[in-house]
C-alpha positions in Angstrom: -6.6 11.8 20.3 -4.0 12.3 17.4 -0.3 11.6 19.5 2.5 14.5 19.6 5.5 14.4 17.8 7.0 13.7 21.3 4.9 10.8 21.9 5.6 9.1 18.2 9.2 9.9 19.1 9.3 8.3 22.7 7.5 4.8 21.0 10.0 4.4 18.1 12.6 5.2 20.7 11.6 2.1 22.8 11.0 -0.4 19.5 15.2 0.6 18.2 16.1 -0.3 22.0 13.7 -3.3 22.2 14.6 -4.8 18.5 18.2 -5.0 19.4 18.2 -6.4 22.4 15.6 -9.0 20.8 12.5 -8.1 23.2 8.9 -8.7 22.0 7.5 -4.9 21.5 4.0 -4.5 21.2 1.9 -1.2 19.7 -0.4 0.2 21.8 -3.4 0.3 20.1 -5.0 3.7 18.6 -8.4 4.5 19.4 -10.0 4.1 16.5 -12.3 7.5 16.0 -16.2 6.9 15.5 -17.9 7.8 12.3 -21.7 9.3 12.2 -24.0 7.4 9.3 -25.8 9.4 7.1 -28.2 8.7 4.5 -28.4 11.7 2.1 -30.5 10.9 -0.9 -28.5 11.3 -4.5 -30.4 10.7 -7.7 -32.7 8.0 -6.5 -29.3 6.5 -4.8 -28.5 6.2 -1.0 -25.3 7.1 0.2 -24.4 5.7 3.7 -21.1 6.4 5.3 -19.6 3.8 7.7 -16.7 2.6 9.3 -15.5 -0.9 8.8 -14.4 -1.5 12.1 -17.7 -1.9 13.4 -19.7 -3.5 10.6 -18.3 -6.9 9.4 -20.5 -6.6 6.5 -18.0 -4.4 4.7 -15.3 -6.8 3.8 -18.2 -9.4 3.0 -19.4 -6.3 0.4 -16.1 -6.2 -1.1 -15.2 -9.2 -1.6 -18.0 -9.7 -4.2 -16.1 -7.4 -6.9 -13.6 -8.9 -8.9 -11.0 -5.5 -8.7 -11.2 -5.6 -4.7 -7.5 -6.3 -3.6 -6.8 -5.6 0.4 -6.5 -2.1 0.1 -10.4 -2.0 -0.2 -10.5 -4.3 3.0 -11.0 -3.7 7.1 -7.6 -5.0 7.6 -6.0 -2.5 5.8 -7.9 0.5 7.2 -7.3 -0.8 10.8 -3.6 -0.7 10.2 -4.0 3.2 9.5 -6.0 3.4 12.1 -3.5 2.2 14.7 -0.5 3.2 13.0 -1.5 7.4 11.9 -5.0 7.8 13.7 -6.3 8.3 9.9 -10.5 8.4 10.5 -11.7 5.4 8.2 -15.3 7.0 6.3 -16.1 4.4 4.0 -19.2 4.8 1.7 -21.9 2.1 0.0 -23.9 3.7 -2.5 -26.8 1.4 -3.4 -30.1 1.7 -4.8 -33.2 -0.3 -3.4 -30.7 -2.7 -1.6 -28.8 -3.3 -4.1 -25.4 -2.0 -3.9 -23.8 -0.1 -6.6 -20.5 0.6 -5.6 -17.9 1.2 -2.7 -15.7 3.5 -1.9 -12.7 3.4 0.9 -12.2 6.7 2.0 -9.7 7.7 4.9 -9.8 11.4 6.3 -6.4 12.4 7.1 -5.8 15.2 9.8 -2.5 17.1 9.8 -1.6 20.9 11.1 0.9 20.5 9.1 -0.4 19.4 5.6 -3.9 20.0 6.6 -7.0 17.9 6.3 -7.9 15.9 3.0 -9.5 13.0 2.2 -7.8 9.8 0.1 -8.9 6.6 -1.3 -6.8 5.7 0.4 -3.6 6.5 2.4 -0.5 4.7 1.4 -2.1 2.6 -1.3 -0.6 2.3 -4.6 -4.3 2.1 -6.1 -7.7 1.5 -4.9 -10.0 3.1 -7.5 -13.6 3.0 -6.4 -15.7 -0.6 -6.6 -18.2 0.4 -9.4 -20.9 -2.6 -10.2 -22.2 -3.2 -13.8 -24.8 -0.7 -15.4 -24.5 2.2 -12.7 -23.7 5.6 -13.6 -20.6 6.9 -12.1 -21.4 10.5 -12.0 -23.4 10.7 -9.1 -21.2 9.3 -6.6 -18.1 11.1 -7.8 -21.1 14.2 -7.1 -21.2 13.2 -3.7 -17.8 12.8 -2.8 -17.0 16.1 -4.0 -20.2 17.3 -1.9 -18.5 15.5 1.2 -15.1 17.2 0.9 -16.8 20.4 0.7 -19.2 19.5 4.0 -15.5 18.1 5.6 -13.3 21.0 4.3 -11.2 18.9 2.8 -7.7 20.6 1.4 -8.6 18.3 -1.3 -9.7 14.9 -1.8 -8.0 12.1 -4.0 -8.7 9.1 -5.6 -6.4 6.7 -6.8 -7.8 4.6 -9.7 -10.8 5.6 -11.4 -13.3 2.9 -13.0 -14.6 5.3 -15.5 -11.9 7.7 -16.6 -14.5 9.5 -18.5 -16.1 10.9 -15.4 -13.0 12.7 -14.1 -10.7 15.4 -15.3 -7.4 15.7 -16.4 -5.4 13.2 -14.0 -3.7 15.3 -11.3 -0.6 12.6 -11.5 0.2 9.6 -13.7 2.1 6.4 -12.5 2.8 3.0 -14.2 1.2 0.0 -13.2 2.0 -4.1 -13.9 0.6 -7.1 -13.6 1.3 -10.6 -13.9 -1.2 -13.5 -14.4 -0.5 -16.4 -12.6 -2.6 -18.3 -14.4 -0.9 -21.9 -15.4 1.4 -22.8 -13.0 5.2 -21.7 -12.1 6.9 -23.4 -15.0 4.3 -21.8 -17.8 4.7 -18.3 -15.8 8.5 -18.3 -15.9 8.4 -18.9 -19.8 7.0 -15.7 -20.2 9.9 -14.1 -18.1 12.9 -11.9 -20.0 16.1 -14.4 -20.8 17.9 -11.8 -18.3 15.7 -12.9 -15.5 16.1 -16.2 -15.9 19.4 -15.9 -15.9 19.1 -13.9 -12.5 17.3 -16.5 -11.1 19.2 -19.6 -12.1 22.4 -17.6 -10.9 20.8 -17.2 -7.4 19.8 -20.4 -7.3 23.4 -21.9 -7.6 24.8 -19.2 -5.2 25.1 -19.9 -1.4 21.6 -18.1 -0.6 19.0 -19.5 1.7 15.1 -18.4 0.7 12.7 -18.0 4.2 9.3 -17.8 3.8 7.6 -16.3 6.9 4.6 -14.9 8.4 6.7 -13.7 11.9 7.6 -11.4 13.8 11.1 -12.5 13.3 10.7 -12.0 9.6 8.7 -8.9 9.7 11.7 -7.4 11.8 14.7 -9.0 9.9 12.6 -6.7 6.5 12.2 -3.7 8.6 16.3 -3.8 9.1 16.7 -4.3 5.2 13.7 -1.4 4.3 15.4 1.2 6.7 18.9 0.4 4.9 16.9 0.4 1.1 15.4 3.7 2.0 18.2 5.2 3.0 19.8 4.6 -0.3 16.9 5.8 -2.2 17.1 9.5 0.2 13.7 8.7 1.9 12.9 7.7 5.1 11.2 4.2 6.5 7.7 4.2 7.5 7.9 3.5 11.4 8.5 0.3 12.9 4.5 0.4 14.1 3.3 0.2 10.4 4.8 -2.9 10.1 4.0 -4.3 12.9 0.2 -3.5 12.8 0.6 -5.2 9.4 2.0 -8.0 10.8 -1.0 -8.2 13.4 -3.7 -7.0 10.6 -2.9 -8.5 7.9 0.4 -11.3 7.9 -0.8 -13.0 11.1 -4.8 -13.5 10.0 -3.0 -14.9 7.0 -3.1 -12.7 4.4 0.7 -12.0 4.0 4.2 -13.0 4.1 7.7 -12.0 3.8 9.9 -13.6 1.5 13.9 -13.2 2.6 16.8 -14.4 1.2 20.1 -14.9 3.7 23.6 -15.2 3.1 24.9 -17.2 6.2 22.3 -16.0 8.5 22.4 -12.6 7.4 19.6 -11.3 5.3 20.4 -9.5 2.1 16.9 -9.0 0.2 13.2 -9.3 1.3 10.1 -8.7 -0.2 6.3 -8.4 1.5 3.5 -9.5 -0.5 -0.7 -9.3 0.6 -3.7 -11.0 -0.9 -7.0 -10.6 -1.3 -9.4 -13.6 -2.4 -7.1 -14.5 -5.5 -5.6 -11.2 -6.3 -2.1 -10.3 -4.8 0.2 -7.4 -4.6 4.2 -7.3 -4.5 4.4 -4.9 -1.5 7.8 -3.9 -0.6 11.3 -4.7 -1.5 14.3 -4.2 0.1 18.1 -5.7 -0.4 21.8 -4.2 0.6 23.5 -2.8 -2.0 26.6 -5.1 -1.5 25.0 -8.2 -2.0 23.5 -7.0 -5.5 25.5 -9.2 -7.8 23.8 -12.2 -5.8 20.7 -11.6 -7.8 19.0 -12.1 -4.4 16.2 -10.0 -5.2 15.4 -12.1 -8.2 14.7 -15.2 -6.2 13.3 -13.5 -3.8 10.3 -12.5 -6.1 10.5 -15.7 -7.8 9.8 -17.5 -4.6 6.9 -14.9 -3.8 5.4 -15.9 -7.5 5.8 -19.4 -6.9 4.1 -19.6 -3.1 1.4 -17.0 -4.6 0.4 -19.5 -7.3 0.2 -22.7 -4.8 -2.0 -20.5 -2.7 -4.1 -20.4 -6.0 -3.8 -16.2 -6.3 -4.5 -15.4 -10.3 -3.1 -11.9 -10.3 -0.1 -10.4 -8.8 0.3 -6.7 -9.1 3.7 -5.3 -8.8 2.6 -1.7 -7.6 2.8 1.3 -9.1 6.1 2.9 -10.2 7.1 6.4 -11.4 7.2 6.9 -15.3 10.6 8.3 -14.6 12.3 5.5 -13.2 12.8 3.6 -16.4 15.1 0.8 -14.4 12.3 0.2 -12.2 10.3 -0.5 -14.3 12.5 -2.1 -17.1 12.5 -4.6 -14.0 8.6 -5.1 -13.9 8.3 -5.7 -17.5 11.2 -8.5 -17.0 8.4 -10.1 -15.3 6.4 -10.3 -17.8 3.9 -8.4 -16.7 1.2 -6.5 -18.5 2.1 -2.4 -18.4 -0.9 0.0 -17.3 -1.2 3.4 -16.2 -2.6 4.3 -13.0 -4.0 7.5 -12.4 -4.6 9.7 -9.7 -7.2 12.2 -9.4 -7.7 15.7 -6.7 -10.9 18.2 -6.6 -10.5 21.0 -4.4 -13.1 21.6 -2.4 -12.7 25.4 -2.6 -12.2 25.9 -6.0 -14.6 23.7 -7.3 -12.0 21.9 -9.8 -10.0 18.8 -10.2 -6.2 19.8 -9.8 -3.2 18.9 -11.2 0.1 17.9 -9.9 2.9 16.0 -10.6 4.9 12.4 -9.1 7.1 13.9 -6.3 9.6 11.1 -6.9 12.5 12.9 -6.2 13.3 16.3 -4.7 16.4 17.8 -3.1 15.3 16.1 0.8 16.6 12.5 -0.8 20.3 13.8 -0.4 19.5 14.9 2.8 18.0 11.7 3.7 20.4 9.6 2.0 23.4 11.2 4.3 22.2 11.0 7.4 22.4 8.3 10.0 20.0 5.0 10.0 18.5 6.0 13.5 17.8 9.7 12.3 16.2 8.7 9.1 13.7 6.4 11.5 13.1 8.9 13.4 12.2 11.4 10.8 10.1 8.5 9.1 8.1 8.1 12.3 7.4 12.1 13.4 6.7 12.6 9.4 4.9 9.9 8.4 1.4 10.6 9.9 1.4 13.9 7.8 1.4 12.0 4.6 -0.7 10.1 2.6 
């Protein structure tokens, strides 16, 4: 059963109290809601809707496509499982065995912003695994037939394989990647002269780098994300998201934190997953008066280099808003490769794909950004679960 406000409240009230007087706090474990198979027949292809949990086929599915990243995986639907009670419906649409594509789906369950279905919550993309020669009409059919049989508000997918199959995007973000290909010394040529002066000034500063799959290190981020969201007028997710993605996905070894300390205080962080040979930069975080240390520089650089001694080709530096031109002047830095990413809603009720726009900023981040630390993680953790 979904948990109250009060509940939610009464749990992140117990993790503050428990992280500052160093205890070990533990999550209590959602149950994670049962989903019915079907097998409706579409256009000579079988749709059957499962739930990763329980079938350890699914990750061994997706890890046969070479655009799967660990949004597409178990581990990342059991961390919205336990963290937001999201109900994981996952689809494999094959035809005589054979499978043709996946799709992660989530059904998210809110009075408050009512029921919808994403692919998937809190992702910065996981378009649909499409295989070679299949027709991508049909399944985009069915989806939209399983919103309507849900009564889905609306459903989204962020990312589409074949653009052409979809309308107008409802919202538009950029994305960047960097190949890893060729080792640290070949990547950093590629790097603006700016960043390697960044780097190289870090480097001869008194900063320590830590490289960590803890709990220690997960909690030492969470400290610096609650402070970097503040600044940015937005709340933190709640202590339990990270800490189900420590137990999910850093412990099984599919993480780490990267943290750079002045002394033995930490002043920037970064979390960064993989999946097979394809990784993703996260989350950043760093205190605003420790910026001229060009921490978060070496933080990232020291992500990149670990990434490419783990052998990872690709790391994607998630998606950014077309309006934040820093944020993104500081991707391309990387030199990275600029895409767009594109997100796409059908309403169920009007039997049309929507349009929207990148709710980047509104007039809640000056509310956010004045109040206290311990109100803005409370806020995250009661609002949270309503969002996707």
């Amino acid at each position: 059963m979904p948990m109250s406000w009060r509940d939610i409240l009464h749990r992140e009230l117990n993790a503050v109290a428990e992280m500052k007087a160093g205890l070990g706090w533990q999550s209590e474990p959602a149950e994670i809601p049962s989903v019915e198979f079907g097998r409706p027949k579409l256009a000579s292809m079988e749709v059957i809707v499962l739930n990763p949990h329980s079938d350890p086929r699914w990750d061994l599915w997706v890890r046969t496509h070479p655009e799967s990243t660990i949004f597409h995986s178990t581990a990342w639907a059991k961390v919205l499982s336990k963290t937001y009670s999201h109900k994981p419906m996952y689809l494999r649409f094959c035809r005589r065995e054979e499978i043709c594509a996946l799709i992660p789906m989530m059904e998210v369950r809110s009075m408050i912003t009512g029921r919808r279905g994403v692919c998937v919550p809190f992702s910065d993309r996981c378009a649909p695994l499409v295989f070679e020669h299949v027709e991508t009409t049909p399944m985009i059919e069915a989806l939209t037939d399983i919103a309507r049989d849900r009564r889905w508000k609306y459903l989204e997918v962020r990312g589409s394989p074949d653009p052409q199959s979809l309308a107008t995007p409802s919202v538009e973000f950029l994305g960047h990647r960097l190949s890893l290909a060729g080792g640290a010394e070949e990547i950093s040529r590629g790097f603006a002269s700016s960043v390697r002066r960044a780097i190289r000034k870090a480097e001869r500063g008194d900063l320590r780098v830590v490289v960590g799959q803890t709990r220690e290190a997960v909690l030492a981020f969470y400290r610096l994300h609650c402070r970097t969201r503040k600044q940015h007028g937005a709340p933190p997710q709640p202590l339990s998201f990270f800490l189900n993605i420590l137990e999910e996905i850093i412990k099984p070894g599919a993480g780490f934190v990267v943290l750079a300390c002045q002394g033995s205080r930490p002043v920037a962080g970064a979390v960064f997953f993989h999946f097979e040979k394809r990784a993703i930069y996260k989350f950043g975080a760093s205190v605003e008066d420790a910026r001229d240390t060009r921490a978060n520089n070496l933080v990232m650089w020291e992500g990149i280099k670990s990434l490419v001694e783990m052998g990872c080709e690709t790391l994607d530096f998630g998606r950014t808003s077309v309006a934040n031109e820093g944020l993104r002047r500081f991707k391309l830095g990387w030199g990275t490769r600029e895409e767009r990413i594109e997100y796409y809603r059908f309403d169920p009720s009007a039997g049309a794909w929507m349009t929207g726009r990148d709710r980047a900023s509104s007039f809640y981040n000056g509310i956010f950004s004045r109040l206290p630390l311990f109100c803005n993680r409370v806020a995250g953790a009661i609002t949270y679960r309503h969002l996707d």
